[in-house]
C-alpha positions in Angstrom: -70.6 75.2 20.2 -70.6 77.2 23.3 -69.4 80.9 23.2 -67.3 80.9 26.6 -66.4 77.6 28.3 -68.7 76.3 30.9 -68.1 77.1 34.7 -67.6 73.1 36.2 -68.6 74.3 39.5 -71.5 75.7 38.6 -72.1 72.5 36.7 -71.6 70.5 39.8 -74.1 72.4 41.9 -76.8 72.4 39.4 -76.6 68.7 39.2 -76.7 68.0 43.0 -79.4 70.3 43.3 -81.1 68.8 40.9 -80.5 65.1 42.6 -81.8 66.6 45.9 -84.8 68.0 44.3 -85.6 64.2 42.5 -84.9 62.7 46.0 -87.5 64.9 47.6 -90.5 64.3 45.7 -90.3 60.6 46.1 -92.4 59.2 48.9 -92.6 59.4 52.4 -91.1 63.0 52.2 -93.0 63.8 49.4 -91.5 67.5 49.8 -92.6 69.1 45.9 -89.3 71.3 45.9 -87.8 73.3 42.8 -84.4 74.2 41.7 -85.2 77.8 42.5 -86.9 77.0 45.6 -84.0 75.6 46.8 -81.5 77.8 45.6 -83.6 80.5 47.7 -83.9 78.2 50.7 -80.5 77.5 50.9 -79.4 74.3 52.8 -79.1 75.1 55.7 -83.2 76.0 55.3 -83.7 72.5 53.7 -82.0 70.9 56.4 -84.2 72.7 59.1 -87.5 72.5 57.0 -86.1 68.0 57.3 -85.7 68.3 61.1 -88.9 70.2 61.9 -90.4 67.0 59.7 -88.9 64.6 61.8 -86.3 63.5 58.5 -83.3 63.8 61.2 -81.8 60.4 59.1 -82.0 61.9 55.6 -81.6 65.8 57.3 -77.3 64.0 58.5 -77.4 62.1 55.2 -77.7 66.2 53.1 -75.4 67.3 55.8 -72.5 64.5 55.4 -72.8 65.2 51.5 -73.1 69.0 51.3 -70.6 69.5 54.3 -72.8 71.5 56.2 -73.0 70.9 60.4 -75.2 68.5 61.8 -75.5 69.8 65.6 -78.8 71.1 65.6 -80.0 67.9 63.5 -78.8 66.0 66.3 -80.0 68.2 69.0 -83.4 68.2 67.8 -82.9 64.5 67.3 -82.4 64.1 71.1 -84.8 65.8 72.1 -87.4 64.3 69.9 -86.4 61.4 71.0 -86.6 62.0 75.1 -90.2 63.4 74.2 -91.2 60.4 72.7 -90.0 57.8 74.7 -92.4 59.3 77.5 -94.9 56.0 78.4 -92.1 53.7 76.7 -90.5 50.8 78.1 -87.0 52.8 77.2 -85.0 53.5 80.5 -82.9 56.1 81.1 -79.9 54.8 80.8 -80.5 53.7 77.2 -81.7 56.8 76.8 -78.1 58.7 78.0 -76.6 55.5 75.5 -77.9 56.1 72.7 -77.6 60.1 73.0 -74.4 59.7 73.8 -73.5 57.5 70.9 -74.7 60.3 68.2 -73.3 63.1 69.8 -69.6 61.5 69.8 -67.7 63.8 67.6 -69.6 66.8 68.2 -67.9 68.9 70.2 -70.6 71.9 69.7 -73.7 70.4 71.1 -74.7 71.8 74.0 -75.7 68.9 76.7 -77.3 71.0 79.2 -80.0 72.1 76.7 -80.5 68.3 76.1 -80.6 67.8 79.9 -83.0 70.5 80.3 -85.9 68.5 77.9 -85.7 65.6 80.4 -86.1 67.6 83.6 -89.3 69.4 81.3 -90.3 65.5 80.6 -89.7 64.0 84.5 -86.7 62.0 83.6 -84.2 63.7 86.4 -82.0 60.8 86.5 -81.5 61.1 82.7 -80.9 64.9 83.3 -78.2 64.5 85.6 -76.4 61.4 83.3 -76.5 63.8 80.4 -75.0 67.3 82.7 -72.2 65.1 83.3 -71.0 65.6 80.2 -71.2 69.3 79.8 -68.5 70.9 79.5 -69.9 74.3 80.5 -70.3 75.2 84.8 -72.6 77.8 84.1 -75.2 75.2 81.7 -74.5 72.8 84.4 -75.9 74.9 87.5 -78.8 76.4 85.8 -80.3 73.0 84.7 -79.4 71.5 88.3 -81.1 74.5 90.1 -84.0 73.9 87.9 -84.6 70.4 88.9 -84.1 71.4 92.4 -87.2 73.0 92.1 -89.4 70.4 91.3 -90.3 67.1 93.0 -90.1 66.1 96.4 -87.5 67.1 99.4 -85.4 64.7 98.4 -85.2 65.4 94.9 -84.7 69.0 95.8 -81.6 68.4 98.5 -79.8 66.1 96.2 -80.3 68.6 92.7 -79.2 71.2 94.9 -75.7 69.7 96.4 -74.9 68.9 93.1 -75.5 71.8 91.8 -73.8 74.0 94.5 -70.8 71.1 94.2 -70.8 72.0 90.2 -70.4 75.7 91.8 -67.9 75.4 94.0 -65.5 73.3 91.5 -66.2 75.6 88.9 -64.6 78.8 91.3 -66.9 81.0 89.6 -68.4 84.1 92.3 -71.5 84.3 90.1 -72.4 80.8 89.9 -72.0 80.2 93.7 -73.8 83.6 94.6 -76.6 81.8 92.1 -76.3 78.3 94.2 -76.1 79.9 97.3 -79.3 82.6 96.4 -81.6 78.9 95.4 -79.8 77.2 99.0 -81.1 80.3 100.9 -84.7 80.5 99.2 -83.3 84.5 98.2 -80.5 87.1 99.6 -78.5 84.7 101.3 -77.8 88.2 103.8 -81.9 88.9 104.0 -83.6 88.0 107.0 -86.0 85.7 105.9 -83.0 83.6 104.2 -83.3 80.0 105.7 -79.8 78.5 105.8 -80.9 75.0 107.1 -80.2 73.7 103.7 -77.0 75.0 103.3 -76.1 74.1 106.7 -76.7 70.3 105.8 -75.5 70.5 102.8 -71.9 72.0 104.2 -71.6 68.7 106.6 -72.3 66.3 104.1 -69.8 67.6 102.0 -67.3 69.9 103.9 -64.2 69.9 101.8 -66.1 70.4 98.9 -68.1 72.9 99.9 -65.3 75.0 101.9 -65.6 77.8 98.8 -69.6 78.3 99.6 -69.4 78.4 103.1 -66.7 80.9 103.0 -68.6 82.7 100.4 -71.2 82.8 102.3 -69.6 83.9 106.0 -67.7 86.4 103.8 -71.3 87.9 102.7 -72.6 88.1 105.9 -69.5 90.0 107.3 -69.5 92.4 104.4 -73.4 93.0 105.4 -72.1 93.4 109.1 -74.7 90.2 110.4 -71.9 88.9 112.6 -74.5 87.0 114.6 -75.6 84.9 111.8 -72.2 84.6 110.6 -71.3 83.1 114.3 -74.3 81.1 114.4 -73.5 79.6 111.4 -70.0 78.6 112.0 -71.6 77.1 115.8 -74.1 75.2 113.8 -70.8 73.8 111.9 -68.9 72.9 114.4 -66.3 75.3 113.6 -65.8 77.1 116.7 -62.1 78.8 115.2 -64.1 80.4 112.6 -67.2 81.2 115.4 -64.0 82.9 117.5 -62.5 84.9 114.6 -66.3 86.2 113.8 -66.7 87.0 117.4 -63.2 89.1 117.4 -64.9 90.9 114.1 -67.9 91.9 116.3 -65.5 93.2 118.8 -64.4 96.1 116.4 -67.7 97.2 114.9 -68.9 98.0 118.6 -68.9 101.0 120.2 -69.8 100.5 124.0 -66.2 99.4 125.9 -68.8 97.3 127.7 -69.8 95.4 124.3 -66.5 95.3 123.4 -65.3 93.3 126.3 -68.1 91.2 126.7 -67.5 89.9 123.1 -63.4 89.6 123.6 -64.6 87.2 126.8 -66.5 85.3 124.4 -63.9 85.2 121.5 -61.4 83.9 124.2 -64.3 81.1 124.9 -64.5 79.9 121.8 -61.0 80.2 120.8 -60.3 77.7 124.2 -63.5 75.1 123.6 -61.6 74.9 119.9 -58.6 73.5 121.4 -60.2 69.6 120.6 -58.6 67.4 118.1 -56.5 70.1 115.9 -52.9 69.3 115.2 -50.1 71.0 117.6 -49.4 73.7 115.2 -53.0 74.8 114.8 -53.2 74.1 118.6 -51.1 76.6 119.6 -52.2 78.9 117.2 -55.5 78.5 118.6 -54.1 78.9 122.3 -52.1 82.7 121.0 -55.5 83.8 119.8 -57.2 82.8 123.2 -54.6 84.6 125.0 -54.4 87.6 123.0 -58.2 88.2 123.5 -57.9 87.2 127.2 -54.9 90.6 127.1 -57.1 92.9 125.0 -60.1 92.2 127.5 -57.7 92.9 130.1 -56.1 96.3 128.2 -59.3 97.4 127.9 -60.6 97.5 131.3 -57.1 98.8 132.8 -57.8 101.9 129.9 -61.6 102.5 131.2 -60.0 102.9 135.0 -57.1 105.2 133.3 -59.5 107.8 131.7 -61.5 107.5 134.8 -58.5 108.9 136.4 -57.3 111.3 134.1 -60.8 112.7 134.9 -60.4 112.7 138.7 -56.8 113.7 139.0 -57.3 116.0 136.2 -54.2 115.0 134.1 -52.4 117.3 131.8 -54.2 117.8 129.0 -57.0 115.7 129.8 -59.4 114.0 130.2 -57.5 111.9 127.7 -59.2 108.6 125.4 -57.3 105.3 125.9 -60.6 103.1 125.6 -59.1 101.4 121.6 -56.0 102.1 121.5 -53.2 100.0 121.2 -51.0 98.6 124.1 -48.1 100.5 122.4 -50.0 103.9 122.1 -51.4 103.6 125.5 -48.0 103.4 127.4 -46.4 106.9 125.0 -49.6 109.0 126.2 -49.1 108.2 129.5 -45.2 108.9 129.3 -45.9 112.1 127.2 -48.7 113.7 130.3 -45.5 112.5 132.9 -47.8 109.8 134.2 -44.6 107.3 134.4 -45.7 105.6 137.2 -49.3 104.5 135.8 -47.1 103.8 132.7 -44.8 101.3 134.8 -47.6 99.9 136.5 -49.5 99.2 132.9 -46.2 97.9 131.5 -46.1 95.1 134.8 -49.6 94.2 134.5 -49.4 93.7 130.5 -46.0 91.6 130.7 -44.0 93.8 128.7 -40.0 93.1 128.5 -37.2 95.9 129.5 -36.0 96.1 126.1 -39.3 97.0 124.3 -40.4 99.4 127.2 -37.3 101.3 127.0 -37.8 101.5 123.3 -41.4 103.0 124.0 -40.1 105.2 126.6 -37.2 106.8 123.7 -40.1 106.9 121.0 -42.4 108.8 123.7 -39.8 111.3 125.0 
């Protein structure tokens, strides 16, 4: 009796609509819904309109049937259910439970955002139980760094080492630049940047935390602060790293009297380092000691020579020696036909027959 055969999809939809609809007026929902209204509203707008009610139990049941995604059901679920439990005799590790049991299988709900309603509720503990299951660094930090900033001192130190520990294992620049910026209370290179909490932080945890502080001297090279970057690795206990600063400083002054001063002091450190390293970094740290101890020494025998290319009035002079290399130093003299200043340099610097021959062919 039909001019065309029926469509059985269409048939199908009108009759589940129409099952959805029944089930909607019936008490408590009580939701007076069309077929139109629906088919206008969609599902995934039903399914929403459920949540913001507070259905989330009939809200998974339509999503189970229709095949539509349950995430944000669940999510606003949890969170519901954090807010409410506020006053309750519910602890926080039923809490993370039961969480946890509806969000197994979900791979696209975001815990961090869960994590973030129980910091906004005071249930840190819960926070940090739930960020241990996000998958995602950057969620991670951000939640952590917020809870750093509320509560007491100690609340604030221990949400910041995790959150600067999350940092550092996920080897991502911008999220330890973001740890290190809430550490510092700002620029971690601005001068009212307090560094205290990093510092305690770094000797709490020093393998883990190797990539911040070396982030973080790096930063303060880069900015030229070779101070802070020596005070820092003093109030360590890593004098190497305070020497190998120091021997940075040498080179971005100017004054041979400033650069000499700070190779003494490089030399110092490199010798009170000595303690309690293996022989290989030992010696190691003994060549570094005694190749500042020779650049200190190269520099002041190069002050006396272009004090006497001024007074004897060398060829070509007055000549520069004050920077250059031991190498350099010994062809200039050659080249001006100071030989005997260049044999004298060559005894006092220890250099062998074979190499100052060599020098002696390259200068002539």
């Amino acid at each position: 009796f039909l001019s065309e055969p029926p469509d059985p999809a269409r048939f199908v939809v009108t009759c589940r609509n129409l099952r959805i609809c029944n089930e909607l007026w019936k008490s408590p929902i009580d939701m007076p819904l069309t077929v139109p209204q629906l088919e206008r509203v969609g599902m995934k707008g039903l399914i929403t309109r459920l949540t913001q009610r507070r259905q989330h139990l009939l809200a998974i049941r339509l999503c189970e049937w229709v095949g539509h995604q349950r995430d944000q059901v669940l999510f606003h679920w949890a969170c519901e259910r954090i807010r409410h439990a506020r006053g309750s005799s519910c602890t926080d590790e039923q809490l993370c439970e039961a969480v946890l049991a509806k969000f197994c299988g979900c791979a696209g709900i975001g815990y961090a955002e869960v994590a973030r309603v129980a910091a906004e509720n005071h249930r840190p503990h819960l926070a940090t139980m739930l960020l241990n299951h996000e998958p995602r660094s950057h969620a991670q930090v951000q939640v952590l760094l917020q809870l750093s900033r509320e509560g007491d001192d100690d609340n604030h130190m221990l949400m910041l080492r995790l959150a600067i520990e999350r940092a550092a294992q996920s080897n991502d620049p911008d999220l330890v630049h973001c740890a290190l910026v809430a550490a510092c209370g700002g620029d971690p290179c601005g001068r009212e940047a307090d560094v205290q909490a990093l510092i305690r932080l770094v000797r709490e945890r020093p393998q883990e935390l190797q990539v911040v502080a070396d982030v973080f001297s790096s930063a303060l090279q880069q900015g030229r602060q070779f101070d802070r970057a020596r005070a820092f690795f003093e109030q360590l206990g890593r004098g190497r790293q305070a020497a190998h600063t120091a021997v940075h400083q040498v080179f971005s002054k100017y004054e041979v009297e400033e650069r000499e001063k700070w190779l003494k002091f490089s030399r110092d450190f490199f010798s009170q380092s000595e303690a309690g390293l293996v022989e290989v970094e030992r010696l190691a740290v003994q060549f570094c000691s005694q190749a500042s101890a020779e650049e200190a020494e190269l520099l002041k025998i190069q002050v006396g020579l272009e004090e006497q290319s001024v007074m004897k009035r060398w060829l070509n002079g007055p000549h520069r020696f004050a920077g250059r290399s031991l190498v350099d130093t010994l062809v200039v003299l050659i080249e001006i036909g100071e030989v005997v200043e260049a044999d004298n340099l060559r005894t006092k610097m220890r250099v062998s027959d074979r190499r100052y021959w060599r020098i002696k062919i390259r200068a002539l």
